[in-house]
C-alpha positions in Angstrom: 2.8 37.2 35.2 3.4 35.0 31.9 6.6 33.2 31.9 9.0 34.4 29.0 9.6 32.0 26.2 13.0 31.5 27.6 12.0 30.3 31.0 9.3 27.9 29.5 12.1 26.4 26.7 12.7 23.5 30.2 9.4 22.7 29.7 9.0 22.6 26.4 11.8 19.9 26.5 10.6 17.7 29.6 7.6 17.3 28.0 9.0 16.8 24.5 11.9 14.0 25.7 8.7 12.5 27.7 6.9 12.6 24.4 9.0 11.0 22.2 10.4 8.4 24.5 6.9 7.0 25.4 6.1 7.0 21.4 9.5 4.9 21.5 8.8 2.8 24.3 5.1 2.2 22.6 6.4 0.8 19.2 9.3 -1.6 21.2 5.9 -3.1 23.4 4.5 -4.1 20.3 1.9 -1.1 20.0 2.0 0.2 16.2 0.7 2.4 14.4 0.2 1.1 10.6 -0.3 2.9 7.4 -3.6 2.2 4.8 -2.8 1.4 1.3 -5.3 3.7 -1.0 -3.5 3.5 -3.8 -0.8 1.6 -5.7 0.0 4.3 -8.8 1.3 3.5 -12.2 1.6 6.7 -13.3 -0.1 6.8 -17.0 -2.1 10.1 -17.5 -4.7 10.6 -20.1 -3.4 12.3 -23.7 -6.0 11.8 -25.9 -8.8 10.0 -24.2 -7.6 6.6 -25.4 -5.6 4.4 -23.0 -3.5 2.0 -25.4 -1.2 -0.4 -23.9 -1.7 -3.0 -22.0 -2.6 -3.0 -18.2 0.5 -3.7 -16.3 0.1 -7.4 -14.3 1.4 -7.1 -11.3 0.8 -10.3 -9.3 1.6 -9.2 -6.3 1.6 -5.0 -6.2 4.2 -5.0 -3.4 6.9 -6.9 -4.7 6.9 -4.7 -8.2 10.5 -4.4 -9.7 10.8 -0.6 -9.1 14.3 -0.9 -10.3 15.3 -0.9 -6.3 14.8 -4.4 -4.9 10.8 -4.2 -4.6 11.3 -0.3 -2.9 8.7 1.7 -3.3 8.2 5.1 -3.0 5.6 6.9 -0.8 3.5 10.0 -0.3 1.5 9.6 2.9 -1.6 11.8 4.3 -1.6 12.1 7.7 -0.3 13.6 10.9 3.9 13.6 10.5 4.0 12.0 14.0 2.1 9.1 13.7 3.3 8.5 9.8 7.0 8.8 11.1 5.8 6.2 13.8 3.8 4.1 11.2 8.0 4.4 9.3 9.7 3.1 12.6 7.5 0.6 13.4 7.6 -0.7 9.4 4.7 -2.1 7.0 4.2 -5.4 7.3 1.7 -5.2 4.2 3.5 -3.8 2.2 6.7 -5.8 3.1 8.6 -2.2 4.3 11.3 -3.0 7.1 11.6 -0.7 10.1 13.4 2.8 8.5 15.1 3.3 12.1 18.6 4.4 11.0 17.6 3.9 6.9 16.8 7.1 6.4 19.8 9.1 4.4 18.4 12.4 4.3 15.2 14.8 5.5 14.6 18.2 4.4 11.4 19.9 6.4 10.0 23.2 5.8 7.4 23.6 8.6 5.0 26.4 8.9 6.5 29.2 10.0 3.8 31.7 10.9 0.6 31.7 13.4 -1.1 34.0 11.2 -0.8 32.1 7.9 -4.4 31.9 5.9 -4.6 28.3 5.5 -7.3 28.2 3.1 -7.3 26.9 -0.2 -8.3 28.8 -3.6 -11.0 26.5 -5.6 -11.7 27.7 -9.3 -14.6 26.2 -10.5 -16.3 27.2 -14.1 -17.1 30.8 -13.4 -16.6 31.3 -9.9 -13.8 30.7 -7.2 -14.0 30.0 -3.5 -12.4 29.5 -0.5 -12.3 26.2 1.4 -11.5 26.3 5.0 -9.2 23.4 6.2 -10.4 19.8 7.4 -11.3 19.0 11.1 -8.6 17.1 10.9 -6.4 19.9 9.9 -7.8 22.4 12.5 -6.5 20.4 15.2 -3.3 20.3 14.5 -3.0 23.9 13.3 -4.9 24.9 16.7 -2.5 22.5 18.7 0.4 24.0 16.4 -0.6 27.6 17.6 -2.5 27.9 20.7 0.3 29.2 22.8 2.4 31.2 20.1 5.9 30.1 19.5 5.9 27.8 22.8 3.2 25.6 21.1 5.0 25.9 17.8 8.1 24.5 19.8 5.9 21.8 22.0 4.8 20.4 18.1 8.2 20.4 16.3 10.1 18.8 19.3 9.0 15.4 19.4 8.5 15.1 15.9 12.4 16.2 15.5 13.4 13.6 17.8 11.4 11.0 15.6 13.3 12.3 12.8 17.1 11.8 14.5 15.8 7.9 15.1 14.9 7.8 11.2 18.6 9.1 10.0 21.2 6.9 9.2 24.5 7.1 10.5 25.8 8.8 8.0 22.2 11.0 7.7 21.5 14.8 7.5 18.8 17.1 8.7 18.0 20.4 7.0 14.9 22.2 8.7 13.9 25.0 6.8 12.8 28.6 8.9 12.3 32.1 8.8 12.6 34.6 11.2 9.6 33.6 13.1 11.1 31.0 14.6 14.5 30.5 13.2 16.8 31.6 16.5 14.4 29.4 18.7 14.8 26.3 16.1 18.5 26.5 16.7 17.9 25.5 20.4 16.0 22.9 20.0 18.0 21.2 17.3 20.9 21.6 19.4 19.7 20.0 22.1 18.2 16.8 20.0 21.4 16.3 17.5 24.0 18.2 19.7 25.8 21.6 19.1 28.7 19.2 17.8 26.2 18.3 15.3 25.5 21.4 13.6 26.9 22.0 10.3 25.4 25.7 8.5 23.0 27.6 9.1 22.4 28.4 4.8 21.4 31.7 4.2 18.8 31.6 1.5 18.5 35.3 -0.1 16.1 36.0 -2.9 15.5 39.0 -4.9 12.0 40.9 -4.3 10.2 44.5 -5.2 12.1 47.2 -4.0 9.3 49.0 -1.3 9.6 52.1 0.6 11.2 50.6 4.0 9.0 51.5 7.3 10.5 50.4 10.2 13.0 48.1 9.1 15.2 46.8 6.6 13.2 44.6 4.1 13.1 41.0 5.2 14.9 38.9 2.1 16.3 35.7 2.9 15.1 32.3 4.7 17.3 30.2 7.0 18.0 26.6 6.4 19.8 24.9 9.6 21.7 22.2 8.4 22.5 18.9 10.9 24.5 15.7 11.0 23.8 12.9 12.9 27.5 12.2 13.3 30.6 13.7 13.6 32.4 12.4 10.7 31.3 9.6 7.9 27.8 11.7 7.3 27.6 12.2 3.3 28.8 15.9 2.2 29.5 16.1 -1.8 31.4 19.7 -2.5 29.2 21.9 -4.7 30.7 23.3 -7.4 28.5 26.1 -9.5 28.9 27.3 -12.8 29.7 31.2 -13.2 27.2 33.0 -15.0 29.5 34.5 -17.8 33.0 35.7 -18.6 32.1 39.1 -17.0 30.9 37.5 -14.3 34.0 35.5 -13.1 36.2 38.7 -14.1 34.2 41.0 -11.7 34.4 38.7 -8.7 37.8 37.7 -9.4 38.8 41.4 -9.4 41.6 40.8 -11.8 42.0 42.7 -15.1 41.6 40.4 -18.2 43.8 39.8 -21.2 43.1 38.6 -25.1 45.8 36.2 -26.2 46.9 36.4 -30.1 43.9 33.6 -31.0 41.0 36.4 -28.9 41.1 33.9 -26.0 40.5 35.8 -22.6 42.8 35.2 -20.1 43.9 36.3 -16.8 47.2 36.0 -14.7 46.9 33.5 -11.7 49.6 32.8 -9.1 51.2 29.2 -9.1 53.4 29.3 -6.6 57.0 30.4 -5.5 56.4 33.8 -7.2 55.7 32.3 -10.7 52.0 33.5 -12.4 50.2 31.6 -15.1 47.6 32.2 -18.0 44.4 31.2 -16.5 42.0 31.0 -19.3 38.7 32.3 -18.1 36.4 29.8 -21.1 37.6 27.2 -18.6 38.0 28.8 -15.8 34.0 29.3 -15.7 33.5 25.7 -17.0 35.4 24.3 -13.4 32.9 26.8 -11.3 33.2 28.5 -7.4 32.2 26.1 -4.5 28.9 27.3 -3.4 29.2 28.9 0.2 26.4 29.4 2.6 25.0 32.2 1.2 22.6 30.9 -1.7 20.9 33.4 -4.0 18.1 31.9 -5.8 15.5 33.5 -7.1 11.8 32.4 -5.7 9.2 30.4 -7.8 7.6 32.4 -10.9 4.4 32.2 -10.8 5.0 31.9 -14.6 7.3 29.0 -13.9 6.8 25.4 -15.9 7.5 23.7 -12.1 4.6 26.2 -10.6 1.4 23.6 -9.1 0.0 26.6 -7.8 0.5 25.7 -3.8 1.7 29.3 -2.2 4.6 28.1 -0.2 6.4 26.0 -3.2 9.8 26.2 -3.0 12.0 26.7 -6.5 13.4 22.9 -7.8 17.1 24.6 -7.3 17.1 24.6 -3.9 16.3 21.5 -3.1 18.6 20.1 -5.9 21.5 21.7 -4.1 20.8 20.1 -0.9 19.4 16.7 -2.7 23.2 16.6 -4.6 24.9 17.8 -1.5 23.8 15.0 1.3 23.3 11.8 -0.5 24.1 9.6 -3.5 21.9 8.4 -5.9 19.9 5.3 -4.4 19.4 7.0 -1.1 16.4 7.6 0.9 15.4 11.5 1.0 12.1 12.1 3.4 10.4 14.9 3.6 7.8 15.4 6.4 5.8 18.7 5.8 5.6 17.7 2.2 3.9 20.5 1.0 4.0 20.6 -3.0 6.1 18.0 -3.0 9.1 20.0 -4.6 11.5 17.4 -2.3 10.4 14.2 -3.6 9.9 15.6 -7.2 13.6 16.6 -7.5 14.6 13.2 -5.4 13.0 11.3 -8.1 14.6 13.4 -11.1 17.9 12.7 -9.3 17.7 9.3 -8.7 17.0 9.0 -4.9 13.7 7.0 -3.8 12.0 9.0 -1.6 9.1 9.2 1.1 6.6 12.4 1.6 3.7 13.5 3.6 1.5 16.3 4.2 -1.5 16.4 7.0 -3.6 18.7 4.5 -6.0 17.1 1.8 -5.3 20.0 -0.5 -1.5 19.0 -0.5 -1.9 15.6 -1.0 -3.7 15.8 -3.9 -1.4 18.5 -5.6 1.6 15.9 -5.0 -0.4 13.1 -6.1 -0.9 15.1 -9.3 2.2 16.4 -9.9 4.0 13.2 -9.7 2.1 11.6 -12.1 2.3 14.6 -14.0 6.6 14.1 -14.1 5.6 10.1 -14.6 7.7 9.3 -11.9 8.3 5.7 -11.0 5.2 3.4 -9.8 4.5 5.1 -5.4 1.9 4.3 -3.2 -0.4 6.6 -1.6 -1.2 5.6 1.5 -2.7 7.9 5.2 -2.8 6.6 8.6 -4.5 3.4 9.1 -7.4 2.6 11.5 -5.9 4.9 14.5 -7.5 6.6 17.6 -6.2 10.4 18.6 -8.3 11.6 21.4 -6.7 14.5 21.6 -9.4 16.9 22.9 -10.4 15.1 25.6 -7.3 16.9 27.0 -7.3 20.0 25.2 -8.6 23.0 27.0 -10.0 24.9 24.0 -13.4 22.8 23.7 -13.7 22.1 27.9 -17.0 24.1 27.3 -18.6 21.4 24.7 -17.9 18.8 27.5 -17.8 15.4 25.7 -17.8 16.2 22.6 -19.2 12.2 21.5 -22.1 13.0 23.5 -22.9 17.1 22.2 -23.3 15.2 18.9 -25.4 12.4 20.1 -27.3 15.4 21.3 -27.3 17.4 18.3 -28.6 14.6 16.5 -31.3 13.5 18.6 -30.0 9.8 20.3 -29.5 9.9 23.9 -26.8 8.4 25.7 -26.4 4.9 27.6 -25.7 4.8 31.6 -22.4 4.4 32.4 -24.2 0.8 33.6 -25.1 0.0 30.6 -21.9 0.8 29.1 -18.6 2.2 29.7 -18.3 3.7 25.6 -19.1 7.2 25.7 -19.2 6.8 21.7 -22.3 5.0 21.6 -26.3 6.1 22.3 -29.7 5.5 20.8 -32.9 6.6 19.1 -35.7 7.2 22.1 -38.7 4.7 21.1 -36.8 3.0 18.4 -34.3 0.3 17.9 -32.0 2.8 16.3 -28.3 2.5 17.4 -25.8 5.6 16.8 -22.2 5.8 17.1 -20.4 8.8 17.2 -16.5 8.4 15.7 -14.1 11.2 16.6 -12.5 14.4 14.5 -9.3 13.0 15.0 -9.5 9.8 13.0 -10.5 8.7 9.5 -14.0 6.7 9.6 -12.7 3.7 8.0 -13.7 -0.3 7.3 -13.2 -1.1 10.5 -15.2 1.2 12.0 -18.1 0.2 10.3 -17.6 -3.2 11.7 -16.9 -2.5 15.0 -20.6 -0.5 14.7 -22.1 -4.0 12.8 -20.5 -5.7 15.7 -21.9 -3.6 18.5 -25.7 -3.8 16.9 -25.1 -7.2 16.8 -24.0 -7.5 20.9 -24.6 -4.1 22.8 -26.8 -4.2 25.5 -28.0 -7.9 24.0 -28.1 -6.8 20.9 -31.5 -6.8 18.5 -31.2 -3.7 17.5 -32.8 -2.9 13.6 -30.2 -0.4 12.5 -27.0 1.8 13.0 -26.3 5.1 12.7 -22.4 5.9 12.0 -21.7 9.6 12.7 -18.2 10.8 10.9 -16.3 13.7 10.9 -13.3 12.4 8.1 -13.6 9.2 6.0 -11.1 6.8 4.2 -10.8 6.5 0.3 -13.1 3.2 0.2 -15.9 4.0 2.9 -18.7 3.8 0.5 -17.1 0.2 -0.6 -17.5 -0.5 3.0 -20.5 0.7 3.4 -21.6 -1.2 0.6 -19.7 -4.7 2.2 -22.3 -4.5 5.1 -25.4 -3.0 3.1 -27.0 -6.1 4.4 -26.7 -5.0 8.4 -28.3 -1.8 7.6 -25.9 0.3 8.9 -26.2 4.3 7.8 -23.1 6.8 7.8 -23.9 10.6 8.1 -21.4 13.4 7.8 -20.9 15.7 10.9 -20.9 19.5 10.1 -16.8 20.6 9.7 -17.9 23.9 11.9 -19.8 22.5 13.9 -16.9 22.9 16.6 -17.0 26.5 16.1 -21.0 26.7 16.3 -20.7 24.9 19.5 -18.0 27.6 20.7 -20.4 31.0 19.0 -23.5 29.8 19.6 -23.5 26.9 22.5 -24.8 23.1 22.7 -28.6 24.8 24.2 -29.1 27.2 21.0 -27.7 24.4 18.8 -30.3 22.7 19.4 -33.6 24.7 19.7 -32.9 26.0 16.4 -32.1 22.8 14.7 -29.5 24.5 12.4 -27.3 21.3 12.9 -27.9 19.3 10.0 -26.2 15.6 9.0 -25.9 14.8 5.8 -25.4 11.4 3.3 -21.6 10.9 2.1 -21.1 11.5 -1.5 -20.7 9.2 -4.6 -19.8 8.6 -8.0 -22.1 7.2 -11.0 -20.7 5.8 -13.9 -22.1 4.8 -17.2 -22.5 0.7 -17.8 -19.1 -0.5 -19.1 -18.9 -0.9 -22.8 -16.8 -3.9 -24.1 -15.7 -4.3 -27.7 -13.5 -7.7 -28.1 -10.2 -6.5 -30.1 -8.1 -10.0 -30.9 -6.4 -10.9 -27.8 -7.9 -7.7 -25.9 -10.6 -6.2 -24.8 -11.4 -2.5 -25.0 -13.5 -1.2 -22.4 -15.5 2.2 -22.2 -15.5 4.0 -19.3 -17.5 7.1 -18.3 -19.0 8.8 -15.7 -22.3 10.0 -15.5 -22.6 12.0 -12.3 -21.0 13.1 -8.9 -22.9 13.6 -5.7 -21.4 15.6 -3.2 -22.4 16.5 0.3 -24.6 19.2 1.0 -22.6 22.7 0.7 -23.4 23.1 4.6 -21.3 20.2 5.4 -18.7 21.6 3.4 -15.7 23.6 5.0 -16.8 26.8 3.4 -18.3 30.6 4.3 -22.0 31.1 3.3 -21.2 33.4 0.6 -19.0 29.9 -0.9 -21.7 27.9 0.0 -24.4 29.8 -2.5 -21.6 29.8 -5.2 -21.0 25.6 -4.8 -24.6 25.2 -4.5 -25.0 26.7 -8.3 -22.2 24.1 -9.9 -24.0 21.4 -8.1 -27.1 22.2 -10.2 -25.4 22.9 -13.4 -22.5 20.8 -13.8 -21.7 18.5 -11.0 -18.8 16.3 -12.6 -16.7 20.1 -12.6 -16.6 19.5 -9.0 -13.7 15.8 -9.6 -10.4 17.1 -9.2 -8.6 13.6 -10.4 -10.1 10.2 -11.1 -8.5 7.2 -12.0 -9.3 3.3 -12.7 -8.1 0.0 -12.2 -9.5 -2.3 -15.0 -8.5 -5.3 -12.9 -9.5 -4.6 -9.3 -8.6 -7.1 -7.0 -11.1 -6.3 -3.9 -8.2 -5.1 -1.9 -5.5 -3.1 -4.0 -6.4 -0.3 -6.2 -4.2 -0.1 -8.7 -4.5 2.9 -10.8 -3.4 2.2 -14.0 -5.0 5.3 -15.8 -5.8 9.1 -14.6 -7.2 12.1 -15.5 -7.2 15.7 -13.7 -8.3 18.9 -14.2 -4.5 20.4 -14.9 -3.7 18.0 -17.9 -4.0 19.9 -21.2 -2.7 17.2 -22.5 -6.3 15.9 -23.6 -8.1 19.0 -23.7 -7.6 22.8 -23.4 -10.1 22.7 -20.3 -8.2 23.5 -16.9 -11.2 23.5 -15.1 -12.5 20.1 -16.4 -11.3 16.4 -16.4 -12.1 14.2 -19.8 -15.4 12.1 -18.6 -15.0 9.2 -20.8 -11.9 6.6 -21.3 -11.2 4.0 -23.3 -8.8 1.0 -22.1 -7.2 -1.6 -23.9 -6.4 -4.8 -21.7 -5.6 -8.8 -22.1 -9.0 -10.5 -22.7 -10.5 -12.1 -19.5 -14.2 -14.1 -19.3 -14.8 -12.1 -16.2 -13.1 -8.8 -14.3 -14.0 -6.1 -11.9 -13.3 -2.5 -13.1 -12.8 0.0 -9.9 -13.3 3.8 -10.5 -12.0 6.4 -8.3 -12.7 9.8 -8.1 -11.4 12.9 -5.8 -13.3 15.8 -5.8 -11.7 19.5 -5.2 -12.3 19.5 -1.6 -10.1 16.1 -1.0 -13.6 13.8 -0.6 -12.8 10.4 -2.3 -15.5 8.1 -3.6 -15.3 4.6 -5.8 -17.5 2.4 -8.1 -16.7 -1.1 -8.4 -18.4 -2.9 -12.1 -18.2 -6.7 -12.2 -17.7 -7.7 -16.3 
């Protein structure tokens, strides 16, 4: 018999102490865990189509005056656990310190539910479909939920502990929950902070349509467990909120109101010893109640000006209320399931700097989107660096594919070297040819440095001589194809791996896989772009920029049902640049920076009247110079990323 969730909590909590404590003892060994810049952003969105001041020149983009001593703010994509690692650790590129004990204040709203539909909604011109999440993504939902709420627990433990190391001493935790989890949550937090250490648990109710109950009262209201690090010295700043009206404050004061000889509204308030007062109420409502832990606020409109569209946005006046309530302006607010990036958004607005990060492409882009949107102060965007996660070489759920870098050296017809002729399971070879392939794995990005550790091994392996190599990829960094370009010379090929083709393997088997050849690899996609135009104007130089055409993958290697497939395949034939989400340029690309210094996307009506469209064509003004490279970046809606680098 199945052990109850209460008899496995020991477990869960051996194993997530162990977890975090060898994560710990990793980073103080010197083992880190580093973070990839993609993108330094000057937020500076298209209104008109015409770009026209002058290109910031930022000689160094990490020691920017951001108005806090070179900080920078950051939105990372990526697992939480290895970005909150990558934060402990620090960034020695970017000149960020460790953030152990720096950290002033996190707010989390993890997933709540095993059930949850974790696609994504795509409107294209006249159609819409579904995209399924990322490989990446699947994993750690799978992992999240494989076991129910004791997986849900095994995930949130060690990442909580990470957290607890990131708080300052004077730092506060709010974890955000429903009923799914909520009484479970509690446990855990108290055994990572303390009971001691618990402060509220916040009731959040919200209105909703009044239904017919069932079988139970209708579920209103979310939890929010708040925690201090420390007893006493963690930042608490009293709430005070206005009252609504006159009636209002009358009502819940349950006293009976009087008008004074100038039609003032008073009402009779004890002072002490016996002796009662005019209160009047037009000030009375100005001073406002102290907000207790019952919070009603309404949820997000969908007709709301804040709405981005992501289905589990919180409303701005929750997280103002915490924001205001736990630190001072200046501090550092994180947020690890970042989501629509409602934390950092109101951070900004209040003056905090502020770190967020989200492991789904979809989420990432929507932050990236709306904080240029609110023209927030210049962030990076950065994911994971070059990192290793072998994670299903222990998970049970794909024991039947066996090893999984070898089913795909199958699948795509290389065979695999003798353990004698080398001990790297990722690499085979092309029978009869001097055709090298190497296999990466679905829990990394395909990055530079991958692509030279596969130049490297063609140049070495098994005494080298080999004519080509074949890189097999599941997810790829932002400047792949500038990589791929960098070593054009060592012929080296990069091919997508299917998304599904985990779940073909688990329906249909390696065998079948591969009589019917249904397993197909396909070329990574890329941007074209017009020649640049360049007009001298006095000291400047304008340049035109527009792009001509987007490639993507083939709609098989796309995370999408058939019926999606069909509909993508028609926009690829009609109108291809529909399918870029947000692009952006850097008129003085550097070869190792991008900073993006102008962007469009397909919500800014600023420019056009076309929410399914980005404006194609740009012009920049920038300081004259005899020669510059112009990089162009462009993210289509499915989170792919691909650049074009010009030389002028």
């Amino acid at each position: 018999m199945a052990k109850s969730l209460i008899e496995e909590l020991p477990r869960i909590v051996s194993e997530g102490r162990r977890e975090a404590a060898q994560i710990l003892e990793r980073l103080s060994s010197g083992t880190q865990i580093g973070l990839q810049t993609n993108e330094l952003v000057l937020p500076s969105k298209d209104i008109s189509g015409l770009f026209k001041g002058s290109t910031p020149q930022i000689p160094n983009a990490f020691n920017m005056a951001g108005g806090d001593s070179g900080w920078m703010n950051r939105l990372i994509y990526g697992d939480n656990l290895l970005a909150m690692q990558a934060l402990l650790a620090g960034d020695a590129q970017t000149g960020l310190p460790s953030l152990r004990g720096k950290v002033d204040l996190i707010y989390i709203d993890p997933p709540f539910d095993s059930k949850a539909d974790y696609r994504t909604k795509i409107s294209l011109p006249g159609t819409d479909i579904q995209q399924k999440p990322t490989v990446i993504e699947q994993f750690a939902y799978a992992d999240t939920w494989e076991e129910g709420t004791i997986s849900y627990l095994k995930m949130i433990y060690p990442r909580l502990s990470l957290m607890r190391e990131l708080l300052s001493s004077s730092g506060s935790l709010f974890v955000h929950i429903d009923w799914h989890i909520g009484h479970y949550m509690k446990i855990i937090l108290d055994d990572i902070f303390g009971k001691d250490k618990f402060r509220n648990e916040i009731v959040w109710q919200y209105s909703g349509w009044n239904k017919k109950l069932k079988n139970s009262f209708e579920k209103r209201h979310d939890v929010i467990l708040y925690y201090s690090l420390d007893d006493e010295g963690y930042k608490f700043n009293s709430y005070f909120e206005e009252w609504e009206s006159v009636e209002e404050y009358i009502k819940r004061r349950k006293q009976k109101p009087y008008t004074d000889e100038n039609g003032r509204i008073y009402v009779m308030s004890d002072a002490g010893n016996g002796n009662r007062i005019r209160r009047y109420v037009d000030e009375a409502i100005k001073e406002g109640v102290v907000v207790d832990d019952v919070w009603n606020l309404d949820k997000l409109n969908n007709s709301a000006k804040e709405n981005v569209g992501y289905a589990t946005q919180k409303p701005e006046a929750l997280l103002e209320r915490i924001i205001k309530a736990s630190s001072n302006e200046g501090d550092l607010v994180c947020d690890f399931f970042g989501g629509s990036g409602t934390t950092a958004a109101v951070a900004e607005r209040l003056g905090r700097r502020w770190i967020t990060c989200d492991i789904g492409k979809p989420a990432s882009l929507v932050m990236r989107k709306r904080f240029i949107d609110q023209e927030v102060k210049p962030f990076l965007y950065q994911s994971i660096g070059d990192y290793q996660k072998e994670a299903f070489r222990n998970n049970k759920r794909y024991k039947h594919v066996g090893d999984l870098s070898q089913v795909v050296l199958g699948l795509y017809g290389a065979l695999p070297f003798t353990p004698e002729q080398t001990n790297d399971r990722n690499f085979g070879y092309i029978k009869g040819t001097r055709t090298l392939v190497m296999v990466d794995s679905p829990n990394r990005l395909t990055t530079a440095a991958t692509i030279r550790r596969a130049v490297e091994a063609k140049a070495s392996l098994l005494g080298g001589d080999w004519e080509k190599v074949v890189v097999l990829g599941w997810n790829f960094a932002f400047d792949i194809s500038q990589a791929i370009q960098k070593y054009e010379a060592s012929k080296v090929e990069v091919l997508v791996i299917p998304p599904d083709l985990l779940d073909k393997l688990a329906k249909k088997g390696y065998k079948k896989l591969i009589d019917d050849k249904s397993v197909r690899f396909s070329s990574l996609q890329y941007l074209v772009a017009k020649p640049l135009v360049i007009k001298p104007a006095g000291e400047n130089d304008e340049i035109d920029i527009e792009l001509e055409n987007y490639v993507l993958l083939s709609p098989d290697n796309i995370p999408l049902d058939e019926k999606d497939k069909d509909k993508l395949q028609q926009v690829l034939e009609q109108d291809p640049l529909s399918l870029i989400e947000y692009w952006s340029i850097d008129p003085d690309y550097d070869g190792v920076t991008f900073r993006s210094t102008w962007q469009d996307y397909r919500e800014n009506m600023e420019n056009d009247n076309d929410p399914l469209h980005c404006v194609y064509k740009t012009r920049l003004r920038v300081p004259h110079k005899e020669s510059r490279q112009v990089c162009i970046k462009a993210v289509d809606v499915f989170g792919f990323e691909s650049q074009v680098v010009e030389s002028v």
